[in-house]
N, C-alpha and C positions, 0 to 999 in steps of 0.2 A: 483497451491498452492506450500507454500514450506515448508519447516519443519527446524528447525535446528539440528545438531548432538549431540548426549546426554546434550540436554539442552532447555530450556526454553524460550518464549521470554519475561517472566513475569519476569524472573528472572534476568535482566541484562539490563544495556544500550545498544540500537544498529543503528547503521546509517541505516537508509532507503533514498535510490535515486531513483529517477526518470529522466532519460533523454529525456525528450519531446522535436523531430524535427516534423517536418511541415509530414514525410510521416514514421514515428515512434515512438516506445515510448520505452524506454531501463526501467526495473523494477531492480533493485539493494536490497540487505543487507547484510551489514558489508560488501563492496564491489564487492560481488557475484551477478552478471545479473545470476538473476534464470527466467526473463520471457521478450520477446522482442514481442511487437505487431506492425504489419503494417497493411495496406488497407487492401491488400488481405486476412487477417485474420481475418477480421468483417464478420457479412452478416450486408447488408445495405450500407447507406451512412458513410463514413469514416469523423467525424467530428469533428475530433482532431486539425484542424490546425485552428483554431480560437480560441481568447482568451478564458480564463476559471478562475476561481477562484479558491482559493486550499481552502478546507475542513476538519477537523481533529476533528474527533469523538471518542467517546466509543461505538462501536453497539452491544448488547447484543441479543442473539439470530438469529432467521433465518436457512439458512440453510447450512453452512458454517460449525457451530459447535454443532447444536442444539438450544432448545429454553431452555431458564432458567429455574432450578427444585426447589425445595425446599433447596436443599444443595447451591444452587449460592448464591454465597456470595454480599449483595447491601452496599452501591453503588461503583461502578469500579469505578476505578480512571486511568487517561494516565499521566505520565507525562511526558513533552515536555522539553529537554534544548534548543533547539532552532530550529527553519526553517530557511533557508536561499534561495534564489530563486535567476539565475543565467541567463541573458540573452546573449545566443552566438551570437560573430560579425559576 
């Protein structure tokens, strides 16, 4: 997980990266790698190096943050200014 320092991520715009190679994955916000995953840090088959589609949701609930109460405000909204998707030679 990562937190930001006296702030919000509701409250502001902010770049999230991801740098997906063939035997890692670099996790980034607002330029800070807060999480880097390789093979040896799965259990299982490591099945990152074949194609994937990217996904962008609102998930409310679970176990992450908790499940929605009476006080959760509907419906959440994300808003996106752009994706950009970057293939290295």
């Amino acid at each position: 997980s990562y937190g930001l320092q006296n702030s919000r991520f509701d409250q502001d715009f902010h770049v999230f990266g991801i740098e997906w190679k063939e035997n890692q994955i670099d996790f980034f916000v607002d330029g800070f790698l807060y999480q880097r995953v390789t093979p040896k840090d799965v259990t299982g088959e490591w099945v990152y190096n074949h194609p994937f589609f990217l996904i962008l949701n609102v998930a409310v609930g679970g176990n992450f943050v908790g499940f929605p109460t009476d006080g959760t405000s509907f419906p959440q909204n994300m808003y996106i200014d752009y994706v950009r998707v970057y293939k290295a030679k």
